[in-house]
C-alpha atoms as an extended CHARMM CRD file, in Angstrom:
* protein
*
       113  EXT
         1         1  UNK       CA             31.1500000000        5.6310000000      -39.1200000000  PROA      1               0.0000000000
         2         2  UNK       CA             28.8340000000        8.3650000000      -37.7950000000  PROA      2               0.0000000000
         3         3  UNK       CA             27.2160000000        7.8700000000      -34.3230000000  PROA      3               0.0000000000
         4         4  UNK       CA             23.8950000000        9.6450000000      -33.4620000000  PROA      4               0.0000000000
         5         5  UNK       CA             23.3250000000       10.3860000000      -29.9190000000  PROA      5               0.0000000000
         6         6  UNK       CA             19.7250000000       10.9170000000      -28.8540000000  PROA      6               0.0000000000
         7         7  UNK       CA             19.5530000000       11.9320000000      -25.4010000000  PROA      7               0.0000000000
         8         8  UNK       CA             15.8740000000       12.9340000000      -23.9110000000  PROA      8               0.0000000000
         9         9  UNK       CA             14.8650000000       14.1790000000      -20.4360000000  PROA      9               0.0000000000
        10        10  UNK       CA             11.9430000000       14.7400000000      -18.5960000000  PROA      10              0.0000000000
        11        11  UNK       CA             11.6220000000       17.6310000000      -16.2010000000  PROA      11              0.0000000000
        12        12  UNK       CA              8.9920000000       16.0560000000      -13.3170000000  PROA      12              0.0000000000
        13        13  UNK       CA              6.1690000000       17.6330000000      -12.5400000000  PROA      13              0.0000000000
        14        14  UNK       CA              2.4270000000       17.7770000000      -10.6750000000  PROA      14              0.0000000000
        15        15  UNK       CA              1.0710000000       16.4680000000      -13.6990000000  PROA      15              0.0000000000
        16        16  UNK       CA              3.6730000000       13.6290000000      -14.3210000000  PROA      16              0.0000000000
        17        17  UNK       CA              3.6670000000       12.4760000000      -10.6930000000  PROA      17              0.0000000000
        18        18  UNK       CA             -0.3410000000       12.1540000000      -10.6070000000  PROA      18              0.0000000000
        19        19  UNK       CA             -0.0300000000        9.9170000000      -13.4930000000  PROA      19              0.0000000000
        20        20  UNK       CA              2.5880000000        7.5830000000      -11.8780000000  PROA      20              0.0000000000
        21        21  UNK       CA              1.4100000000        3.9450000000      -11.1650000000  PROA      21              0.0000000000
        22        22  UNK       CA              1.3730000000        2.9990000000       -7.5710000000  PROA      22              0.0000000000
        23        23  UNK       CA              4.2460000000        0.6620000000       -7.4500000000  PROA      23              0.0000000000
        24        24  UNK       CA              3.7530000000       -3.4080000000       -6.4240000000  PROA      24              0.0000000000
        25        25  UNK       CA              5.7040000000       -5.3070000000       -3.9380000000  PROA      25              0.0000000000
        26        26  UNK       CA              8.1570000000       -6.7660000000       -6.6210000000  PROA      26              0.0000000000
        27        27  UNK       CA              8.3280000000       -2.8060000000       -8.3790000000  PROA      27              0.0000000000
        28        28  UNK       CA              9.4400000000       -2.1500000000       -4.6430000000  PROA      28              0.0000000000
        29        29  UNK       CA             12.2390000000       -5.2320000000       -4.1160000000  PROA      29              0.0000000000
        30        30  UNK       CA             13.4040000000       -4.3540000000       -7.7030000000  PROA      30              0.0000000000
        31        31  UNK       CA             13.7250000000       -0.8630000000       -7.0760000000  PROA      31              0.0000000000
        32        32  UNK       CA             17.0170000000        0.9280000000       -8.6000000000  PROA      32              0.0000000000
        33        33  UNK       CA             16.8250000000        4.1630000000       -6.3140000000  PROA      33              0.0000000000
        34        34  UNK       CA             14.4630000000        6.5210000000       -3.9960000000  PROA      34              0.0000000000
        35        35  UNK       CA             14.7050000000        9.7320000000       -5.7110000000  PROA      35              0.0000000000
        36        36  UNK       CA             12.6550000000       11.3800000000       -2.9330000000  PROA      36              0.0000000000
        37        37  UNK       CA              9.3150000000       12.3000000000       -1.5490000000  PROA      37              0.0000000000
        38        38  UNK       CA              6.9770000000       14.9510000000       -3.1850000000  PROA      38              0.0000000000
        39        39  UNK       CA              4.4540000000       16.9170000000       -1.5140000000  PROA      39              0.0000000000
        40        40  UNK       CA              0.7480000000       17.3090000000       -2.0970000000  PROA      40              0.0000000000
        41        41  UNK       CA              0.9580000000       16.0620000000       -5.8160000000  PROA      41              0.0000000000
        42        42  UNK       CA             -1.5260000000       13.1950000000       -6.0060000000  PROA      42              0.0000000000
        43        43  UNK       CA             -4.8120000000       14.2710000000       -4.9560000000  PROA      43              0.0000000000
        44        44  UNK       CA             -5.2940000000       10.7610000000       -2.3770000000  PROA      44              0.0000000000
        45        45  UNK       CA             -1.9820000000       11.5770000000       -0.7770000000  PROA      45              0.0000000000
        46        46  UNK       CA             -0.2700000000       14.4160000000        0.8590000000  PROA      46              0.0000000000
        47        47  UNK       CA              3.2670000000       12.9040000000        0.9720000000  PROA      47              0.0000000000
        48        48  UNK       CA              4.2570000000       10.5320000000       -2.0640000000  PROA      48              0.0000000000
        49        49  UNK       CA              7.3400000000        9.0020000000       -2.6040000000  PROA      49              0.0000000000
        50        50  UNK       CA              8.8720000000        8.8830000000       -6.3120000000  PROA      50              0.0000000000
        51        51  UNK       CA             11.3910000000        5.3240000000       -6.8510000000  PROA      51              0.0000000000
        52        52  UNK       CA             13.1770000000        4.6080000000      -10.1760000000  PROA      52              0.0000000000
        53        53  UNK       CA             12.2070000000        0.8050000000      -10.9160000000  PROA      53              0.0000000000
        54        54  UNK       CA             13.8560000000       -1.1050000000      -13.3760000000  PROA      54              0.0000000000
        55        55  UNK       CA             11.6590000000       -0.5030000000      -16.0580000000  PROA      55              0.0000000000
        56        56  UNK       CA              9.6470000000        3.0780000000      -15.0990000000  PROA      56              0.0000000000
        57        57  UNK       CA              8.9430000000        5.4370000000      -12.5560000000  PROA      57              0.0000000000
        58        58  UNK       CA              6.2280000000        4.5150000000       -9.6710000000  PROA      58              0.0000000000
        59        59  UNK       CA              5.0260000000        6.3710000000       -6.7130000000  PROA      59              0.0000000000
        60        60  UNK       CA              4.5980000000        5.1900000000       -3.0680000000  PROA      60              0.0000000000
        61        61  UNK       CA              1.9040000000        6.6410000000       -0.9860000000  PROA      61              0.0000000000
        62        62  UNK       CA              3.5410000000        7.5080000000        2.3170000000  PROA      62              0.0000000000
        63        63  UNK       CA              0.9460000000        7.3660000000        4.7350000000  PROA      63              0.0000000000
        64        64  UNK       CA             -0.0530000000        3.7760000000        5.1400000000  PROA      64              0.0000000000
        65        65  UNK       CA             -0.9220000000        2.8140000000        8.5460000000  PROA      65              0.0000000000
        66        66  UNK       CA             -0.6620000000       -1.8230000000       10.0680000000  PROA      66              0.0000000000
        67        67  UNK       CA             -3.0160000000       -2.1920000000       12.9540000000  PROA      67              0.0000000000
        68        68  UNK       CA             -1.3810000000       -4.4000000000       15.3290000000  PROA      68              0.0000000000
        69        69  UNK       CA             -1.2630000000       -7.9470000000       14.6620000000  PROA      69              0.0000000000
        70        70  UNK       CA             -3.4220000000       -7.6520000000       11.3030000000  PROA      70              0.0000000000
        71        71  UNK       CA             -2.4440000000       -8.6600000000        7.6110000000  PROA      71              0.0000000000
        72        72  UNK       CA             -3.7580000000       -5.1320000000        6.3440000000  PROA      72              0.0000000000
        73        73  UNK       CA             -2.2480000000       -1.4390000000        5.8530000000  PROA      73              0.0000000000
        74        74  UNK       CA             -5.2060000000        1.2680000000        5.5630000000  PROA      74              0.0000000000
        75        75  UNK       CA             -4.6280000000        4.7440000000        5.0910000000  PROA      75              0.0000000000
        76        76  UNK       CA             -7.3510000000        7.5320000000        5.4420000000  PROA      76              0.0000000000
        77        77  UNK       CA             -7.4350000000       10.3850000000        3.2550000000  PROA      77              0.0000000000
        78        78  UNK       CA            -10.2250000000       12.5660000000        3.8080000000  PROA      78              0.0000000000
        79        79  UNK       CA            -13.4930000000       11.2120000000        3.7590000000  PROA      79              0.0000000000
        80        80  UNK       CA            -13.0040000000        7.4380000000        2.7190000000  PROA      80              0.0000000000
        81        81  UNK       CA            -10.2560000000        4.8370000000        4.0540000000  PROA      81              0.0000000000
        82        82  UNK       CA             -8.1500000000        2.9120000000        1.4540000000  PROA      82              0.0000000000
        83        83  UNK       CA             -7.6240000000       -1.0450000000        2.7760000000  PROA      83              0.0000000000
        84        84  UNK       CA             -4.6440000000       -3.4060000000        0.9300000000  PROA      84              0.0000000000
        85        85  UNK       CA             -5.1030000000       -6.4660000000        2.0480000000  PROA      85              0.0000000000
        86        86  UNK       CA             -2.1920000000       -9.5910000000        1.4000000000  PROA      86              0.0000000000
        87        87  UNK       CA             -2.5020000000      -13.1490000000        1.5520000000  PROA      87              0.0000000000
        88        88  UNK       CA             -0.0890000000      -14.2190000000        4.1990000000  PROA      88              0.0000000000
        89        89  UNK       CA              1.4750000000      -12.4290000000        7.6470000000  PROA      89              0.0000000000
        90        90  UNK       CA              4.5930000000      -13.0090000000        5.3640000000  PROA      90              0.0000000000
        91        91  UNK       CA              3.9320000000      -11.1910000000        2.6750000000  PROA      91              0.0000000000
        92        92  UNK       CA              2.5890000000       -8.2810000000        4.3150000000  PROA      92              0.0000000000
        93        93  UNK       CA              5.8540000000       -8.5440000000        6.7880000000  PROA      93              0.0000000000
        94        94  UNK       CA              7.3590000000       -8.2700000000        3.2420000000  PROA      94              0.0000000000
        95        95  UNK       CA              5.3120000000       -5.4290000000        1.7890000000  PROA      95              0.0000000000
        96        96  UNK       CA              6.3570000000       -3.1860000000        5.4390000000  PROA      96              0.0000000000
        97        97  UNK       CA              9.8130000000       -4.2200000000        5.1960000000  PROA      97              0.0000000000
        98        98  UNK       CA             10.1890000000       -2.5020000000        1.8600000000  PROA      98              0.0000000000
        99        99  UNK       CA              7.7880000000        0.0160000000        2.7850000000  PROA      99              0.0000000000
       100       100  UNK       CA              9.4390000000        1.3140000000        5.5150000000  PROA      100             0.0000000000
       101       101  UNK       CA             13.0050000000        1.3220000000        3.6760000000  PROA      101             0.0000000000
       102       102  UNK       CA             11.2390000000        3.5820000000        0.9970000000  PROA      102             0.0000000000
       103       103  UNK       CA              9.7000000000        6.0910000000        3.4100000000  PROA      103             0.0000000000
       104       104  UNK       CA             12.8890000000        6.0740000000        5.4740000000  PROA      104             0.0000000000
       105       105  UNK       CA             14.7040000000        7.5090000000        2.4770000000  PROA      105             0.0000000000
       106       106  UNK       CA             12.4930000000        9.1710000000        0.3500000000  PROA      106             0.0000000000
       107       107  UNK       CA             11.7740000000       11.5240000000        3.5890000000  PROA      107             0.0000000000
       108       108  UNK       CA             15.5870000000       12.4980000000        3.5980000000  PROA      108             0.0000000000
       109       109  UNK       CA             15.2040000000       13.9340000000       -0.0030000000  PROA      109             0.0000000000
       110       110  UNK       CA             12.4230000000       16.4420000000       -0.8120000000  PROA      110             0.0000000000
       111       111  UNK       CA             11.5940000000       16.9900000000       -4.6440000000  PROA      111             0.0000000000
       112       112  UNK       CA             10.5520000000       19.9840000000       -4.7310000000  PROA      112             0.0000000000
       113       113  UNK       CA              7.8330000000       20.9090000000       -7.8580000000  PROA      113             0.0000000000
């Protein structure tokens, strides 16, 4: 019996990183690891955090700012001001929950590229 072992990997850089997919609440639940937080990478976000999903790679912009009291994050980046807006106070409770986990980690391990 002969066994073929194909093993690939993927060094990351600037250019893999900007084409990341911002990750979604359930990406962020079903999150397998924080591999760390990258700096000036993505051109609408200074610090970005990488995390290993079950199925791919997504990033997680680190700079996302709750108002008090409001079902909203915004983040400002320059000239213009991004707005995600959520359904429910639960599910942006949710959405910070996870959020802040993420950031808490991914700031304890810098990727450098």
């Amino acid at each position: 019996m002969k066994i073929k072992i194909i093993s690939t990997s993927k060094k990351i850089t600037k250019t893999i990183v900007s084409q990341m997919k911002q990750a979604n609440l359930t990406q962020m639940k079903n999150r397998k690891d924080v591999l760390g937080h990258v700096v000036d990478c993505v051109k609408s976000s200074y610090l970005t955090a990488i995390i290993d999903s079950c199925t791919d790679y997504y990033v997680v912009y680190l700079d996302w700012q709750r108002p008090v009291g409001c079902i909203y994050f915004y983040r400002k980046n320059g000239k213009w001001t991004t707005k995600k807006d959520f359904d429910s106070k639960e599910e942006c409770d949710s959405w910070e929950k996870e959020y802040k986990s993420i950031r808490a980690m991914a700031l304890k391990r810098h990727i450098y590229i």
